[in-house]
Every structure is written in structure tokens, then in C-alpha cells.
C-alpha positions as CSV (number, residue, x, y, z in Angstrom):
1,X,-69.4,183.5,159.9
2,X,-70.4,180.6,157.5
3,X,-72.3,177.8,158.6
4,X,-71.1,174.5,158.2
5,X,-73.8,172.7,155.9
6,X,-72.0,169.6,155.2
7,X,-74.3,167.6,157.4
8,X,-77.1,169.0,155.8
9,X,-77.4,169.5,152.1
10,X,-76.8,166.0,150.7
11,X,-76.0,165.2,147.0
12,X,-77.4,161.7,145.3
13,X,-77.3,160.6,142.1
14,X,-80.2,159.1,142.1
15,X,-82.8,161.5,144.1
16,X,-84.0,164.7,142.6
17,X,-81.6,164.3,139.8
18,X,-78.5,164.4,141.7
19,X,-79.4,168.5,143.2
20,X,-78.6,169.4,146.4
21,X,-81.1,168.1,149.1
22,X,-82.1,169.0,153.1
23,X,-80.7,166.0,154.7
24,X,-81.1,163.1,152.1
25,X,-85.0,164.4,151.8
26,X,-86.7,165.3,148.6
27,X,-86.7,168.7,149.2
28,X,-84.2,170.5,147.4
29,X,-81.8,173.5,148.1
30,X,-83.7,175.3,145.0
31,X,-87.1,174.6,146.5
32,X,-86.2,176.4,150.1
33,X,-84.6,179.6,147.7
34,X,-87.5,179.2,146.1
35,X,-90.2,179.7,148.5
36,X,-88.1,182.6,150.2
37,X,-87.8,184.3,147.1
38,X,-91.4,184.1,146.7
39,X,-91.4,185.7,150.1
40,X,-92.3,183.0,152.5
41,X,-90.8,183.3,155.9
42,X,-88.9,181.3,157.5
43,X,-91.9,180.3,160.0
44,X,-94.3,180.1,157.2
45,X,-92.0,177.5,155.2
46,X,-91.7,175.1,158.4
47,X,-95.2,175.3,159.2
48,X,-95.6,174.0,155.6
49,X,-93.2,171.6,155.4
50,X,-92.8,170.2,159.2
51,X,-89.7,168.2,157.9
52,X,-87.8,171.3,157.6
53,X,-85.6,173.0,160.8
54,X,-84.4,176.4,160.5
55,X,-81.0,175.3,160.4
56,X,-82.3,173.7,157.0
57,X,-83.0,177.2,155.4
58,X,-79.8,178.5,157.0
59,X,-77.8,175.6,155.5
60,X,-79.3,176.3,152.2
61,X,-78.7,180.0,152.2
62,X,-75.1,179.1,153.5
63,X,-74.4,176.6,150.5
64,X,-75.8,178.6,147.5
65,X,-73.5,181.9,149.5
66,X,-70.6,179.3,149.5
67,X,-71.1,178.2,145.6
68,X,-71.6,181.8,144.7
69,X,-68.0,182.5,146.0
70,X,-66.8,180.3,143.5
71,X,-68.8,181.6,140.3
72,X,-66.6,183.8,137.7
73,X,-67.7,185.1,134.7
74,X,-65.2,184.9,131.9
75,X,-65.3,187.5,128.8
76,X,-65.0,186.6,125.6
């Protein structure tokens, strides 16, 4: 089942150059895929930023697995 992250990841023009952000902050979607792909947990990245729920990291996992769905590839 996909989470609903529509009251989470929030797009603005004007902050962080219009990517997706955790709920209007300055933390970006690519910033929490970032640090898990680094292989930070989920604990470790709330204990560094303390800003952050686990429904943030969910949320942002749920949006990028929502875009994803969307992607084709055309050949030429």
C-alpha cells in the first residue's frame, strides 16, 4: 500500500530551487535518499536531523516509488 505524501513533501519555487521538500523545510527529498543510500538508518538520520519523523523518510521513499511509476524510457 502507498502512502499518501501529499501533506508532506512540499514543492516551492523559491526554496531549494523548487525540489521536493519534508514539510516546507530545507531538507529535500534527494537529501533523505541520499543519506539512506549512503547507508544511514532510519534512527541514525533522525537522530541527526531531529526535524525529521519517520513518516518523513517514508513519505520520501513513497514519492520518488510514485514518480518512478511514471518514468518511460523511449528508444530512438
Amino acid at each position: 500500500m502507498q502512502q499518501d505524501y501529499s501533506q508532506i513533501i512540499t514543492l516551492e519555487p523559491g526554496k531549494r530551487s523548487g525540489k521536493p521538500c519534508i514539510r516546507g523545510m530545507r531538507i529535500t527529498v534527494y537529501d533523505v535518499l541520499s543519506y539512506l543510500a549512503a547507508g544511514m538508518t532510519h534512527e541514525e538520520i533522525l537522530s541527526d536531523f531531529p526535524s525529521l519523523t519517520n513518516d518523513d523518510i517514508l513519505a520520501s521513499l513513497a514519492y520518488v516509488a510514485d514518480r518512478e511509476r511514471y518514468t518511460v524510457i523511449l528508444h530512438s
